[in-house]
C-alpha positions as CSV (number, residue, x, y, z in Angstrom):
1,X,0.0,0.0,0.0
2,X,1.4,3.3,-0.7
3,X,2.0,6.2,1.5
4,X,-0.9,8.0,-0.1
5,X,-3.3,5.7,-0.2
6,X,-3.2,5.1,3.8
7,X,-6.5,6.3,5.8
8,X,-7.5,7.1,9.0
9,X,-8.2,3.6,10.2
10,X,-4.3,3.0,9.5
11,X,-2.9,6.0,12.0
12,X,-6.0,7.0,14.2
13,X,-5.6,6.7,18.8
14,X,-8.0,4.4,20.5
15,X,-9.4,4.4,22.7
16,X,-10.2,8.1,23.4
17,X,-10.1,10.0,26.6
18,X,-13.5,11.6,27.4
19,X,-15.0,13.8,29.2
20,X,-18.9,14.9,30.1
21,X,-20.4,18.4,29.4
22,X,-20.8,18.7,33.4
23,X,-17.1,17.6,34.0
24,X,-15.1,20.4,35.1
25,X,-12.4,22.3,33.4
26,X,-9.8,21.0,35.9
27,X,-10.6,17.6,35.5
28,X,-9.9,17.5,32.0
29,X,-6.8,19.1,32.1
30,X,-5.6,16.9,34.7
31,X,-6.7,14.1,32.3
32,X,-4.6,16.0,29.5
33,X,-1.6,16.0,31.5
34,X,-1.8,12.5,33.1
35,X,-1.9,10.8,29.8
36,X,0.2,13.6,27.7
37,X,-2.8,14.6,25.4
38,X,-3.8,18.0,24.3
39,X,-7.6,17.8,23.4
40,X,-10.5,15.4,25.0
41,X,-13.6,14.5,23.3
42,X,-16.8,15.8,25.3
43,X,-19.3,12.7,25.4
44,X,-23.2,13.1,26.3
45,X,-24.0,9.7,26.6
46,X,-23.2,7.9,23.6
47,X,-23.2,11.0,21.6
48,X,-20.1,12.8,20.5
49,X,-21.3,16.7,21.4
50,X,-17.8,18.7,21.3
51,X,-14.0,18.8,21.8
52,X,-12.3,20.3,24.5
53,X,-8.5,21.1,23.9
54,X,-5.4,22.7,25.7
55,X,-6.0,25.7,23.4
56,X,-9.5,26.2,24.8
57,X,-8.8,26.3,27.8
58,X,-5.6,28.5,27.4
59,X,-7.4,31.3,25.6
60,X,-10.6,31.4,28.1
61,X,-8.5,32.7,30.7
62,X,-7.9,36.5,29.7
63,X,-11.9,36.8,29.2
64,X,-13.9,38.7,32.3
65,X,-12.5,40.6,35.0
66,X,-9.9,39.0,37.7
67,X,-12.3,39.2,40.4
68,X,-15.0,37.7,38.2
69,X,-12.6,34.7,37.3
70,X,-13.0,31.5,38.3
71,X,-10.6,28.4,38.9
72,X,-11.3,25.4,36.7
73,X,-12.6,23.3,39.5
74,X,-15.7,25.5,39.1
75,X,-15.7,25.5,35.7
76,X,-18.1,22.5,33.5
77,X,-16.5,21.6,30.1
78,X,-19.4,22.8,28.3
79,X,-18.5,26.6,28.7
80,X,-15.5,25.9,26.8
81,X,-15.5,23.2,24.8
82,X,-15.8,23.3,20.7
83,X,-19.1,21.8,20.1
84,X,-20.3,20.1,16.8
85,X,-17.1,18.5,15.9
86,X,-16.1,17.4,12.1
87,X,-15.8,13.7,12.1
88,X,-14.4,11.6,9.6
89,X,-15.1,7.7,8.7
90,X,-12.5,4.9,9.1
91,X,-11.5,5.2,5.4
92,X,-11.1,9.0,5.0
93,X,-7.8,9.4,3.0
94,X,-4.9,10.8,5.1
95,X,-4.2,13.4,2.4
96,X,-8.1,14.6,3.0
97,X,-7.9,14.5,6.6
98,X,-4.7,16.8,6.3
99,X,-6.4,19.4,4.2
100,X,-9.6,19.6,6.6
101,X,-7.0,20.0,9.6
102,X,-5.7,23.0,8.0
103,X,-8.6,24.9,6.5
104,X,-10.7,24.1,9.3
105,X,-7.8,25.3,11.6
106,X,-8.5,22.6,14.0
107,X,-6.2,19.5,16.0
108,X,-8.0,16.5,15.5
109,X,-10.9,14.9,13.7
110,X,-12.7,12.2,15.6
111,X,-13.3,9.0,13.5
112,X,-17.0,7.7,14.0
113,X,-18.1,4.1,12.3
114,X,-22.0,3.7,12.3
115,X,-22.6,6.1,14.5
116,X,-20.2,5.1,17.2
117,X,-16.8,7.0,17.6
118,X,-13.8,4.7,17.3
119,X,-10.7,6.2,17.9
120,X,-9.4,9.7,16.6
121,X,-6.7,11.3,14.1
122,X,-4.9,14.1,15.2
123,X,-1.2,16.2,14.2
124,X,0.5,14.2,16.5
125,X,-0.8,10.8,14.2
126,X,-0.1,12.7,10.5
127,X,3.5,13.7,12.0
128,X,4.0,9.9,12.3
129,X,2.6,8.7,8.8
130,X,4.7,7.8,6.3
131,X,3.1,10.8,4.2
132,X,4.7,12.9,6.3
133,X,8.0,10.9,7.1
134,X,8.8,10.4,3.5
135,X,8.5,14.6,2.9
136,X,11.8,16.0,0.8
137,X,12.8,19.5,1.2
138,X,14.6,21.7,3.6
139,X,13.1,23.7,6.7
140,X,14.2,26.9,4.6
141,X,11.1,25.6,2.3
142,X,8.3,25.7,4.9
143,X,9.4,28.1,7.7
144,X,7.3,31.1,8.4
145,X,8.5,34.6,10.3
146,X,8.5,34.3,14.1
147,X,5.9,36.7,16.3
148,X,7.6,37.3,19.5
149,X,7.5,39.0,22.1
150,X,9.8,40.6,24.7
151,X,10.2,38.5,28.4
152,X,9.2,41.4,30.2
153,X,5.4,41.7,28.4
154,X,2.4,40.8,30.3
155,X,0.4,37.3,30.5
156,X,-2.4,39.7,29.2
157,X,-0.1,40.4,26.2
158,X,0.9,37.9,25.2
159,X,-3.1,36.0,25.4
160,X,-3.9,38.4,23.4
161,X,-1.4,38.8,20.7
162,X,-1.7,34.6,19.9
163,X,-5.4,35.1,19.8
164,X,-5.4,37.9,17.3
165,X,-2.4,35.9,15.3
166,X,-3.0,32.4,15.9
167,X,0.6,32.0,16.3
168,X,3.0,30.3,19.2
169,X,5.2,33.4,20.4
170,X,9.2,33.3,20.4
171,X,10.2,35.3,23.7
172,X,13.4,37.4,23.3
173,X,15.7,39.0,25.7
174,X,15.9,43.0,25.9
175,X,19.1,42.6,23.3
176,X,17.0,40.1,20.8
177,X,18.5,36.4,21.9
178,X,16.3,34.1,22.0
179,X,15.0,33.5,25.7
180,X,11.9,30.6,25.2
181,X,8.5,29.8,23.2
182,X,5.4,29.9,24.3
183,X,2.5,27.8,22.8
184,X,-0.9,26.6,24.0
185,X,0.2,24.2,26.4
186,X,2.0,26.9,28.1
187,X,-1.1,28.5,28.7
188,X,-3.5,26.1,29.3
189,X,-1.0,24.5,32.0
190,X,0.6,27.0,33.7
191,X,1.4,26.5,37.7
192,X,-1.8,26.4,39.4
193,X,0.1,28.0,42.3
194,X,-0.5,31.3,40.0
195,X,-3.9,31.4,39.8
196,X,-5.4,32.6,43.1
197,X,-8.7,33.8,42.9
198,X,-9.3,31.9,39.6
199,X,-6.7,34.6,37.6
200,X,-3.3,34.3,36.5
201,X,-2.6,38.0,35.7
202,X,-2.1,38.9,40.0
203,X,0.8,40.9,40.4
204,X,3.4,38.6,42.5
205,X,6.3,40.1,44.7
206,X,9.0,39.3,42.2
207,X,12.7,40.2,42.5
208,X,13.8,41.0,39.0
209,X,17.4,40.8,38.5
210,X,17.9,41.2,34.9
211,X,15.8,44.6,34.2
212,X,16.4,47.5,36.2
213,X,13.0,48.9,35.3
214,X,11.8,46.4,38.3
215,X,14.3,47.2,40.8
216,X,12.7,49.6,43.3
217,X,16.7,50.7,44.6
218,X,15.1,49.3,48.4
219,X,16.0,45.8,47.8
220,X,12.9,44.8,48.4
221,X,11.1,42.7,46.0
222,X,8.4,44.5,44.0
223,X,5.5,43.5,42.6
224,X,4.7,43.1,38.9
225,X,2.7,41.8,36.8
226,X,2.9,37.6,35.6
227,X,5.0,38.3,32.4
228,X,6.0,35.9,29.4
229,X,9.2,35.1,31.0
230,X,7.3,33.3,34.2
231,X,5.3,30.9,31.6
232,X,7.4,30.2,28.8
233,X,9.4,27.0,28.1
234,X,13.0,27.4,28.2
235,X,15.4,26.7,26.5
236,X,14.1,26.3,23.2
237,X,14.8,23.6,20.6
238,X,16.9,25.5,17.5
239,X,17.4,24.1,13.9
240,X,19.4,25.4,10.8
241,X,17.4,26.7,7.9
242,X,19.2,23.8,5.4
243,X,18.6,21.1,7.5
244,X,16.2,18.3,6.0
245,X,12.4,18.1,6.4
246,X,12.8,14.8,7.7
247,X,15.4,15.7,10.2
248,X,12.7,18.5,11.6
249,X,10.4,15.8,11.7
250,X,12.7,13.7,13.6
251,X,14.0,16.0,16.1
252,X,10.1,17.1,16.9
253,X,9.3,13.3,17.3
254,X,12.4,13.0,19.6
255,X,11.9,16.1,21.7
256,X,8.5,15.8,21.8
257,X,7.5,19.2,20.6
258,X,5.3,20.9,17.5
259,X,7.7,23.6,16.9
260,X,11.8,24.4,16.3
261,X,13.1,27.8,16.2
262,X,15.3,28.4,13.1
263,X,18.7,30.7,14.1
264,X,21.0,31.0,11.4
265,X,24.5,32.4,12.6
266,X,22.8,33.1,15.8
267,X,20.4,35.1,14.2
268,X,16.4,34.5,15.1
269,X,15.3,33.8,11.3
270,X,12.0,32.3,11.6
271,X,10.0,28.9,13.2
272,X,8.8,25.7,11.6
273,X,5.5,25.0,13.4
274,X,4.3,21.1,12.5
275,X,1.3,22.3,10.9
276,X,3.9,24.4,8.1
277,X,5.2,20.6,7.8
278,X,1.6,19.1,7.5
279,X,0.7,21.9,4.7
280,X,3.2,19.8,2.9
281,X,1.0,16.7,3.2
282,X,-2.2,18.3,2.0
283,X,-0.9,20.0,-1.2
C-alpha cells in the first residue's frame, strides 16, 4: 500500500479519553496531562457533542474581569468546549484528513463508524505517517517569520497577541536572543500556584534581577505583573534553515514538541510549526 493511499483507520488513537459536558475544566486538564494529550472529546451519553483542547482552555483565561474569574474546578466543560465537531469515517484518505486540519484550523478529527466513535486522528498521528516521514525539502522551504514578544510583556499580552495571530510566540531578551517559546500548552497549564482567585494575571512580589525597570533601589522585592518570561518553556529547541524536512520531523518526534526555532549564525530567522510541515501533506 502506498503512503498516499493510507487512511484514517491505519494512524487514528483508541481508545479516546473523554469527558462529560458537566465535568469540570480542571478535571480535563488533569486528564490531559496525566496521559500527555492536548484535546479530550466531550461525550453526552453515547453522543459525540464537542472537543475540548489545551488551546480552549488557554485562551478562556484573559476573558472577564480578575475578580469575576473562576478556577477550573468550578468551571463545567461545556463553557468551553468546541461543540459540533467534524468527524471523519474509518477510510477518510490521510491526504483529505490533512487538508480539513488546516482549512478548518482545527487538532483533530474524531473517527466515527456507524454512529459510534472509534478512535481519533490528530497532528500528533499525521506527524508519524509515512506521508509525512517520506517529505523532501529543507526547513528553509516551509518556515514562516516568528511573532515574539519581549520576556518582560504581560500574560495579558501575550493571550492576546496569539489570539489575534494564531501563532506560538518566540520570547526574546531586551538585546533580541532568544529566551523561550510559548505555545498553548504553556497557557492552558501554567502553575496552578499562579492562579489565586481563579486569575493568573495577580501581580506577585518578584525580584527581578535582569531589568532595572523592576528594581525599586530598596532591595525589596516588587511587585509586577505575571510576564512571558514566568510561563514560557526554556530553552528552546533551535534548527538550521538547510537542515532536512525529515530531520525536523525527527527531532520534533524526539523532543516531543510541534515547533523548532530556526537561528542562522545566531540570528532568530523564523520557526517551523508542524502544521507548516503538515501543509506539505495536503498539497
Amino acid at each position: 500500500m502506498s503512503a498516499s493511499s493510507h487512511v484514517a483507520r491505519d494512524i487514528m488513537s483508541a481508545p479516546v479519553f473523554t469527558v462529560t459536558p458537566g465535568d469540570t475544566v480542571a478535571h480535563a486538564r488533569n486528564l490531559m496531562v496525566r496521559h500527555k494529550i492536548s484535546r479530550v472529546l466531550v461525550m453526552d451519553g453515547e453522543k459525540l457533542s464537542g472537543v475540548l483542547t489545551k488551546k480552549d482552555i488557554g485562551y478562556h483565561m484573559q476573558q472577564g474581569a480578575a475578580w469575576r474569574r473562576r478556577p477550573p474546578d468550578q468551571i463545567p466543560v461545556s463553557e468551553y468546549a468546541t461543540p459540533g465537531p467534524i468527524v471523519v469515517a474509518p477510510e477518510t484518505l490521510l491526504m483529505t484528513i490533512a487538508g480539513i486540519l488546516l482549512a478548518k484550523n482545527i487538532g483533530c478529527v474524531p473517527v466515527v463508524d456507524h454512529g459510534m466513535v472509534t478512535g481519533i486522528v490528530t497532528k500528533t498521528d499525521l506527524m508519524k505517517s509515512a506521508l509525512v516521514t517520506g517529505l523532501s525539502g529543507t526547513i528553509r522551504d516551509v518556515m514562516e517569520d516568528a511573532v515574539t514578544v519581549n520576556r518582560w510583556h504581560s500574560l495579558a499580552h501575550v493571550i492576546t497577541l496569539m489570539k489575534e495571530r494564531d501563532k506560538k510566540l518566540v520570547v526574546t531578551n531586551n538585546y533580541g536572543s532568544v529566551a523561550g517559546i510559548i505555545t498553548e500548552t504553556n497557557l492552558a497549564f501554567h502553575d496552578e500556584n499562579r492562579r489565586r482567585s481563579g486569575g493568573i494575571f495577580n501581580e506577585e512580589p518578584v525580584r527581578r534581577h535582569e531589568d532595572a525597570r523592576f528594581d525599586s533601589g530598596s532591595g525589596a522585592p516588587s511587585k509586577v505583573p505575571v510576564t512571558a518570561g514566568d510561563v514560557m518553556t526554556s530553552p528552546v529547541i533551535t534548527v538550521a534553515p538547510e537542515r532536512t524536512l525529515p530531520y525536523a520531523v525527527g527531532l520534533m518526534q524526539s523532543e516531543q514538541v510541534n515547533n523548532l526555532v530556526v537561528v542562522e549564525h545566531n540570528t532568530l530567522v523564523g520557526i517551523v510549526k508542524r502544521d507548516d510541515i503538515i501543509k506539505e501533506v495536503a498539497k
